[in-house]
N, C-alpha and C positions, 0 to 999 in steps of 0.2 A: 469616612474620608477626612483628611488633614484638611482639607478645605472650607468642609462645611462647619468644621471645629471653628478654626481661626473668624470665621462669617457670622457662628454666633456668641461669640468670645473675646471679638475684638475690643469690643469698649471697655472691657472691665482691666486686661493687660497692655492694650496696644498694639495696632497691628506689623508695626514695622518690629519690635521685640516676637512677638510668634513667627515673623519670618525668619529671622534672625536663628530664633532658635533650632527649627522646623528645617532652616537650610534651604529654602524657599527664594527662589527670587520672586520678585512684585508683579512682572507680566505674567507669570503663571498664575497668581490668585486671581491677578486683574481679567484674565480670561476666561478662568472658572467662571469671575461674577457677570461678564457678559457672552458668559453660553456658546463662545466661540466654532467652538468643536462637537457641538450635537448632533449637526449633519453627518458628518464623519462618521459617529459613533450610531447614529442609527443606521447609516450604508454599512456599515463592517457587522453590524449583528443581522443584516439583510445577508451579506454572503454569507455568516458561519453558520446561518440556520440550514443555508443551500448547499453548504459543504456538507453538515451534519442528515443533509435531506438524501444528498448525491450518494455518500458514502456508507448508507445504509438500506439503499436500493441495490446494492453491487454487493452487498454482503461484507465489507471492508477490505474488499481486493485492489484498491486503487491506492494509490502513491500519491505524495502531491507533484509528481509529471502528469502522469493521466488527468489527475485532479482539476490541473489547470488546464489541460485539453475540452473534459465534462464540460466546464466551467466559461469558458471560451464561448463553446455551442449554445450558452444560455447568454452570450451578449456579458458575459461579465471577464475583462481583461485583465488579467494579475499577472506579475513576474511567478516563477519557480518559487522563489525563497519565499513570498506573502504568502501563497500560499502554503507553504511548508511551515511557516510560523505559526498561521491561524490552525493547521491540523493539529501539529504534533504540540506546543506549546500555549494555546491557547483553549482547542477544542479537548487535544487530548487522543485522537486519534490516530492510530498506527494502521500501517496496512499488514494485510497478511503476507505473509512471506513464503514462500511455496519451496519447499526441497528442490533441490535440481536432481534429477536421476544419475544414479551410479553410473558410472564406464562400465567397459568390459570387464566381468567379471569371470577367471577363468573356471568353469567348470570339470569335472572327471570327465575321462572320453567312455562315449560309448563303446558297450561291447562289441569286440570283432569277433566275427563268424569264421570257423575256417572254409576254407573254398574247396567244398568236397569234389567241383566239378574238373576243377586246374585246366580251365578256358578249355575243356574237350566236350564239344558240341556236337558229336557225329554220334549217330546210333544206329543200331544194327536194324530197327526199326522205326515208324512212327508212332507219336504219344508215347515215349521212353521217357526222355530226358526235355524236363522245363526249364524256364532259366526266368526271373524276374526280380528288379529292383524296386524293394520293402521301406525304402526307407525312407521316405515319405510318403507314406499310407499313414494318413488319418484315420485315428479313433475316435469315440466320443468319449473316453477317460483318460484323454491326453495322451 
């Protein structure tokens, strides 16, 4: 880190030229040196273990929407975009993405039968002439 450079390198150049150079303003190093932001940085590696916990309990099917719902339920409140930051560019994590199903897709028509009966239902006796709709009776080979 630029920091730690400049921390142990100051006395030999001077610290105001390493800022200078480095493109640094003076409250940023002056923060590093008093540890400002370590809360911060240990809460943010507390969520992205939780994120990286969450989102490989679920297989990687979550988004960072759901992500921040999970996340929610554990007491831990973040916008959309934090967490979308900490996923996708920080952790690294992409969710799956699932195909959506085709539409209608049109098929060949089945076969028509010719109607040997031509709707004549009368017979000269009984158990002649049957009549029954086939066309949905199930098989077991589809």
């Amino acid at each position: 880190m630029v920091y730690r450079f400049i921390k142990n390198n100051h006395k030999t150049f001077g610290l105001r030229w390493f800022l200078i150079k480095f493109n640094l303003s003076p409250n940023a190093y002056y923060n590093f040196l008093k540890d400002r932001k370590s809360t911060y940085y240990t809460q943010k590696q507390k969520i992205c273990n939780e994120i990286q916990k969450i989102y490989h309990d679920t297989a990687g099917k979550l988004g960072h929407r759901s992500m921040q719902m999970f996340l929610a339920r554990k007491k831990i409140i973040m916008s959309k975009t934090t967490v979308h930051k900490y996923m996708n560019k920080e952790l690294g994590l992409t969710s799956i993405v699932k195909r959506r199903k085709p539409g209608y897709i049109k098929g060949h028509a089945p076969k028509v039968f010719p109607n040997l009966l031509k709707q004549n239902f009368t017979s000269d006796r009984p158990n002649r002439v049957w009549c029954t709709d086939f066309t949905y009776l199930f098989l077991t080979n589809g």
